[in-house]
C-alpha positions as CSV (number, residue, x, y, z in Angstrom):
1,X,51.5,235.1,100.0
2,X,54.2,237.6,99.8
3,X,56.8,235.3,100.8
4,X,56.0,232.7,98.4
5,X,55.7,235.5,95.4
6,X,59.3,236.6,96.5
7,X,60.6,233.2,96.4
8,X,59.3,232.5,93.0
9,X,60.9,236.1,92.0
10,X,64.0,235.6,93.3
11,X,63.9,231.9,91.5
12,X,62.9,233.0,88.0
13,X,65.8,235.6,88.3
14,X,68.4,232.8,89.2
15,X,66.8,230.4,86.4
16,X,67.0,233.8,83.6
17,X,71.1,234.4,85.1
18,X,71.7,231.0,84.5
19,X,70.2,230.6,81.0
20,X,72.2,234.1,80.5
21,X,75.3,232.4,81.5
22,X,74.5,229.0,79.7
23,X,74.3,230.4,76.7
24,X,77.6,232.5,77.1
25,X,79.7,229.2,77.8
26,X,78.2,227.3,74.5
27,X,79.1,230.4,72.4
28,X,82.5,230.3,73.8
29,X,82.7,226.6,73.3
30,X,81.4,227.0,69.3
31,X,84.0,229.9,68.9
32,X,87.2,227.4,70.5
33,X,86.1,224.1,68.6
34,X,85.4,226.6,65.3
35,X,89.3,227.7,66.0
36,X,90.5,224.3,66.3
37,X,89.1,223.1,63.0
38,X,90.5,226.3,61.5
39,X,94.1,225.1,63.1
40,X,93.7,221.7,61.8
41,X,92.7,222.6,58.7
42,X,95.9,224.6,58.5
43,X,98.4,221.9,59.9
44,X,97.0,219.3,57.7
45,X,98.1,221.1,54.4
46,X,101.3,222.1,56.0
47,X,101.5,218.4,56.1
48,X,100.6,217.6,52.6
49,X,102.7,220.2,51.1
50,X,105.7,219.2,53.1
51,X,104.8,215.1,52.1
52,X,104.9,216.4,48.8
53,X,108.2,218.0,48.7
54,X,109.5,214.8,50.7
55,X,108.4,212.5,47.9
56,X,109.6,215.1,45.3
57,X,113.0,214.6,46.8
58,X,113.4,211.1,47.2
59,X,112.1,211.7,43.4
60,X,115.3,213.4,42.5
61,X,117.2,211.1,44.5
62,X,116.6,207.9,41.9
């Protein structure tokens, strides 16, 4: 019976470290895609405000 007890020990602990190191990849995951938005967010009205300046242009041109 001490055996098996051990096992079961040393099997909970591997199951709790890999919960532990589970839940540390997801929050790094969340905290890249969260970045990536922010970036996207970003280029996309560097985009619009350079379109507009573009058009504004072109505008001036006629």
């Amino acid at each position: 019976m001490g055996v098996l007890s051990i096992f079961q020990e040393c099997r909970a602990q591997i199951s709790v470290e890999l919960i532990i190191v589970l839940a540390a990849v997801v929050a790094v995951v969340l905290i890249l895609v969260s970045q990536l938005q922010e970036t996207s967010n970003e280029g996309s009205k560097k985009l619009e405000e350079t379109s507009k300046n573009v058009f504004k242009k072109i505008d001036d041109i006629k």
